[in-house]
C-alpha positions as MATLAB code, in Angstrom:
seq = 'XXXXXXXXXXXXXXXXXXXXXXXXXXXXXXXXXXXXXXXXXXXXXXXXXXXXXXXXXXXXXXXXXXXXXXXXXXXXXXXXXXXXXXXXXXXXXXXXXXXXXXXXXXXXXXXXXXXXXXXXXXXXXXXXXXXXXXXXXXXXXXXXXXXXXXXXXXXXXXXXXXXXXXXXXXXXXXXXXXXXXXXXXXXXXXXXXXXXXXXXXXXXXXXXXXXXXXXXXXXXXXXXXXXXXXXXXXXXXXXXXXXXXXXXXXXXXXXXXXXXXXXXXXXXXX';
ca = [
       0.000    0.000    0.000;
       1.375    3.286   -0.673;
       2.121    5.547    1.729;
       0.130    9.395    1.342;
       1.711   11.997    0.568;
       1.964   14.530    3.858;
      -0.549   17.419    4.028;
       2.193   20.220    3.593;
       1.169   22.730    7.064;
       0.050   26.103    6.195;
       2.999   28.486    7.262;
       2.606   30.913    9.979;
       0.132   34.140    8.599;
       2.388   36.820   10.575;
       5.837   35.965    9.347;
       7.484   39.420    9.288;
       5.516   41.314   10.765;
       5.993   43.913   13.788;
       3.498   44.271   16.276;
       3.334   46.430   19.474;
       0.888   44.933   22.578;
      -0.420   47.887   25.083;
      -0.902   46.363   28.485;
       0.992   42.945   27.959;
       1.799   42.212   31.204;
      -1.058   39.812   32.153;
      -4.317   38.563   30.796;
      -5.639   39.656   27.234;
      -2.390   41.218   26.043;
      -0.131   38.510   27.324;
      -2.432   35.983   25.365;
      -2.245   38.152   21.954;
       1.546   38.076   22.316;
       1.947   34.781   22.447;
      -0.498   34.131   19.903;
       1.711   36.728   17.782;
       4.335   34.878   17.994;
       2.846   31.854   16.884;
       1.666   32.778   14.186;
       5.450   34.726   13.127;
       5.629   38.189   14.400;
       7.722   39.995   16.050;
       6.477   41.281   19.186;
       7.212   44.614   21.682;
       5.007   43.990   24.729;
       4.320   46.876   26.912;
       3.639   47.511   30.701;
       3.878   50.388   33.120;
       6.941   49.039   34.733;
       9.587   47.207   32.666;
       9.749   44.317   35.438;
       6.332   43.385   34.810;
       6.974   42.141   32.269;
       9.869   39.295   33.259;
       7.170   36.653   32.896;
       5.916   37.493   29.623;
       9.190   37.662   28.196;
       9.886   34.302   29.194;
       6.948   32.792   27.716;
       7.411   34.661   24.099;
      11.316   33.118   24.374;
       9.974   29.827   25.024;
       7.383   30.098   21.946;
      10.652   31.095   20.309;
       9.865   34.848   19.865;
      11.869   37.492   20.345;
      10.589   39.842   23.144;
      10.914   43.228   22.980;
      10.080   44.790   26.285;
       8.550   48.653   26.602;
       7.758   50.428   29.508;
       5.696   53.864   30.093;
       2.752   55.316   31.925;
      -0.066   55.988   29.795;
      -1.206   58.154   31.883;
       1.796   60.704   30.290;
       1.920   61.935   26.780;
       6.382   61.989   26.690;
       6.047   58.635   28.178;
       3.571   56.873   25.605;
       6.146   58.668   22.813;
       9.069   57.105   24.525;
       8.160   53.943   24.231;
       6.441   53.805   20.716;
       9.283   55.431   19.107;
      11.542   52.170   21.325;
       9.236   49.942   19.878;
       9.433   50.971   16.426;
      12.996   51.463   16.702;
      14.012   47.896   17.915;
      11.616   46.190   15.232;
      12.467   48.287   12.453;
       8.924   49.503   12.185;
       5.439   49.033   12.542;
       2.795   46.752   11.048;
       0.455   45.636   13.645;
      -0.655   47.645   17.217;
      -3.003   46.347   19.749;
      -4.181   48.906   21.680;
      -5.464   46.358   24.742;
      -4.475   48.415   27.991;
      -7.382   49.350   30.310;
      -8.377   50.004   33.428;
     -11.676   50.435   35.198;
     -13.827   52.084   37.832;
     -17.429   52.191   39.313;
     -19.276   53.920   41.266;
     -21.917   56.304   41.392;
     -21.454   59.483   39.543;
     -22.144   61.647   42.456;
     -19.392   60.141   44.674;
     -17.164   59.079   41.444;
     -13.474   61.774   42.339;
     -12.545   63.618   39.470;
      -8.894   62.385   39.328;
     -10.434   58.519   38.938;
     -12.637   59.947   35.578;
      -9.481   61.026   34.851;
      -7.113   58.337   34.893;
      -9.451   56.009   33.298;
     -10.152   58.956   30.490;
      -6.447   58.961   29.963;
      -5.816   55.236   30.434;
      -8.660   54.161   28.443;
      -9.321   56.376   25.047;
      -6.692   59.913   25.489;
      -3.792   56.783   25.188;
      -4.818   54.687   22.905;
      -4.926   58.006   20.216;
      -1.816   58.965   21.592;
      -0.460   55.358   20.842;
      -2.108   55.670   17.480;
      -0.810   59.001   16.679;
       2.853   57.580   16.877;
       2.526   54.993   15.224;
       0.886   55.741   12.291;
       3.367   57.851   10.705;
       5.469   54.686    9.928;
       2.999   52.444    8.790;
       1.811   54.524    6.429;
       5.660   55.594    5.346;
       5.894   51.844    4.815;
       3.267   51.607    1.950;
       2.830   48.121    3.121;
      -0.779   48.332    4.771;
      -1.270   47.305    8.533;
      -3.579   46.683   11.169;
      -5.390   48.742   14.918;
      -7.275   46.526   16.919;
      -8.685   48.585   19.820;
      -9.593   46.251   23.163;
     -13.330   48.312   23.553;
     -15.997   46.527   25.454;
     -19.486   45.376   25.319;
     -20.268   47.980   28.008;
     -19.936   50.476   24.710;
     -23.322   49.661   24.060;
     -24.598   49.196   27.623;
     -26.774   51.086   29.913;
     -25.293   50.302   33.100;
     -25.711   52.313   36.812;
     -22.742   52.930   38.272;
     -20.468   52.399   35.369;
     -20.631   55.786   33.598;
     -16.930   56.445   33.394;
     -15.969   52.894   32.515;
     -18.419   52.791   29.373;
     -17.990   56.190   27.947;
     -14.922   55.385   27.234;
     -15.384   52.438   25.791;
     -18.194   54.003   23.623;
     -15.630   56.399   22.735;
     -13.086   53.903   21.645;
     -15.610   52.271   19.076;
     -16.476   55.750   17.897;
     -12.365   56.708   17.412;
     -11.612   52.966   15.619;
     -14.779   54.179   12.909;
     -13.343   57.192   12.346;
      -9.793   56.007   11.928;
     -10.653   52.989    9.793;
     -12.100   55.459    6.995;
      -8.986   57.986    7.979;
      -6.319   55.608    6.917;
      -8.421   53.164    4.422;
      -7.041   54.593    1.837;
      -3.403   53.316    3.144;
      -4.642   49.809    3.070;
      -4.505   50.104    6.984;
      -7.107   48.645    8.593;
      -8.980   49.697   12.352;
     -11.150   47.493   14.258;
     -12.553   47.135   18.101;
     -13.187   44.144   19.974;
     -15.740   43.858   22.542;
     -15.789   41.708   25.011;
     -17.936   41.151   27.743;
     -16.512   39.696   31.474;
     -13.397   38.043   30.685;
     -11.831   35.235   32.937;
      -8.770   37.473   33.406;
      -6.818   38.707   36.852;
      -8.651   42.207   36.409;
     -11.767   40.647   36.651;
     -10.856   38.226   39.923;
      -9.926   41.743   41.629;
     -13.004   43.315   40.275;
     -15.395   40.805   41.770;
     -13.339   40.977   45.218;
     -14.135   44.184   45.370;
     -17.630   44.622   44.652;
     -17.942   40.904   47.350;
     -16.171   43.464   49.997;
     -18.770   46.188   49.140;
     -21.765   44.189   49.099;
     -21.003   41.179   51.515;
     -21.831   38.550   49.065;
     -19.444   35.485   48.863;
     -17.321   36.361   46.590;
     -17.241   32.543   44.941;
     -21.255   33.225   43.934;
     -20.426   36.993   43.507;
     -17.436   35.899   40.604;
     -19.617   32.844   39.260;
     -22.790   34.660   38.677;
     -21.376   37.894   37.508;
     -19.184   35.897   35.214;
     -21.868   34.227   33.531;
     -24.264   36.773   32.731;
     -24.565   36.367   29.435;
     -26.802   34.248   26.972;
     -24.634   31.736   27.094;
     -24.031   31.735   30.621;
     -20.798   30.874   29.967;
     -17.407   32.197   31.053;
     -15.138   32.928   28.690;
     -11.407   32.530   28.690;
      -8.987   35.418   27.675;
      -7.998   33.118   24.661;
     -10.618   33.740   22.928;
     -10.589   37.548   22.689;
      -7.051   36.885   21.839;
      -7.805   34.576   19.102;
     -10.189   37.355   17.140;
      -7.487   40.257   18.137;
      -4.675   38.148   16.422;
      -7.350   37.539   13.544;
      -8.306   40.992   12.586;
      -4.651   41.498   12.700;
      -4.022   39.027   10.364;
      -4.542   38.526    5.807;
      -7.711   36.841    6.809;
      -9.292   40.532    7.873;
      -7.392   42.054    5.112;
     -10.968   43.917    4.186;
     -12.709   44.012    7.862;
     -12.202   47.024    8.980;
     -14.556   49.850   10.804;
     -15.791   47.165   12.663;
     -16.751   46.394   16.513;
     -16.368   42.359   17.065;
     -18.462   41.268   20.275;
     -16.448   38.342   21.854;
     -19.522   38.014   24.800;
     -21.130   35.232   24.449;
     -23.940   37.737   23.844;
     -23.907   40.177   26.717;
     -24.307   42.788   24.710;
     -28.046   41.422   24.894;
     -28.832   40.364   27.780;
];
């Protein structure tokens, strides 16, 4: 009997390419980097401090990557320019940037301080333009197309109590990926959100403490419940926003673009 010819594997889609991770300490961002590097790309991973990222590092090295680390506050304007022009630098440009770094807040608006609206303003949407902004430039210089994927939320389209800061900025992160994807369309660049609902990552284990502090409810039944509200009633691993991050990034999405991806296992919904 003759022996079949081997299905030649199809090689990795990101061979070549440069990509720069916002917030790729932990969770979502450490995910897409690794998944990055699977699939061939280069990959600067960002945090606020440089030795948070000693773990993620290690991973990408295992995976056979080559980690470039970043540092900066995205909190300050000089700091986010620092760093993009590092990352840039040590890849020799710029094809892909996931803008993933986030943090939130609750609470109602009449007790909700000023300098928290703030940080999570500046944190959320004022640095992910300011990320965009200095990056751009070289991908377009390149002529060779690229990709924004912008970690929104499915609170963008949400009415919830108590979350007002939290969701306009995500609302305003949808609205700034539309209005960049038909800015730089012409460049063959492409801009896309993805929104995810509550995501099995470390953010949301501290979330839930808090709210079981504030509210005295167990916070196993607190994290389970609020986890799983959703149609699915399911909880979803970070993977999977990953996965559709790394995708729009990718040839497959060559022609999505302007588009808000809900990876909620329909939240957005319910």
């Amino acid at each position: 009997m003759a022996e079949q010819a081997e299905t030649p594997s199809n090689p990795p889609s990101l061979t070549g390419k440069r990509a720069l991770v916002t917030g790729a300490a932990r969770g979502i961002g450490a995910r897409t980097a690794g998944m990055l590097v699977r699939e061939g790309a280069r990959v600067a991973v960002h945090a606020r401090q440089r030795d948070q990222l000693d773990d993620v590092a290690e991973r990408l090295h295992a995976l056979g990557g080559e980690a470039i680390c970043v540092s900066g506050d995205l909190t300050q304007a000089k700091s986010i320019a620092k760093f993009c022009a590092q990352a840039i630098d040590e890849l020799g440009g710029i094809d892909i940037v996931i803008n993933n770094a986030g943090v939130a807040a609750h609470g109602p608006v009449v007790d909700l301080e000023e300098e928290e609206w703030n940080q999570v303003m500046d944190v959320n949407l004022k640095a992910p333009y300011l990320v965009t902004q200095h990056t751009l430039p070289t991908m377009i210089d390149q002529g060779t197309g690229g990709a924004f994927v912008f970690n929104a939320s499915s609170s963008a389209r949400m009415a919830q109590a108590e979350r007002s800061v939290y969701n306009a900025t995500k609302a305003g992160l949808v609205g700034f990926t539309r209005c960049l994807a038909d800015e730089v369309g012409p460049h063959g660049i492409t801009a896309n959100a993805v929104c995810a609902g509550w995501i099995a990552t470390e953010m949301a284990v501290e979330l839930h403490e808090q709210m079981a502090e504030e509210t005295g409810v167990p916070f196993g039944q607190l994290y389970d419940e609020g986890m799983r509200v959703n149609a699915m009633k399911a909880i979803i691993p970070p993977e999977d926003v990953a996965d559709m991050m790394v995708f729009l990034a990718g040839p497959g999405a060559r022609h999505v673009t302007a588009q808000s991806i809900y990876v909620c296992a329909g939240r957005s919904i319910t």
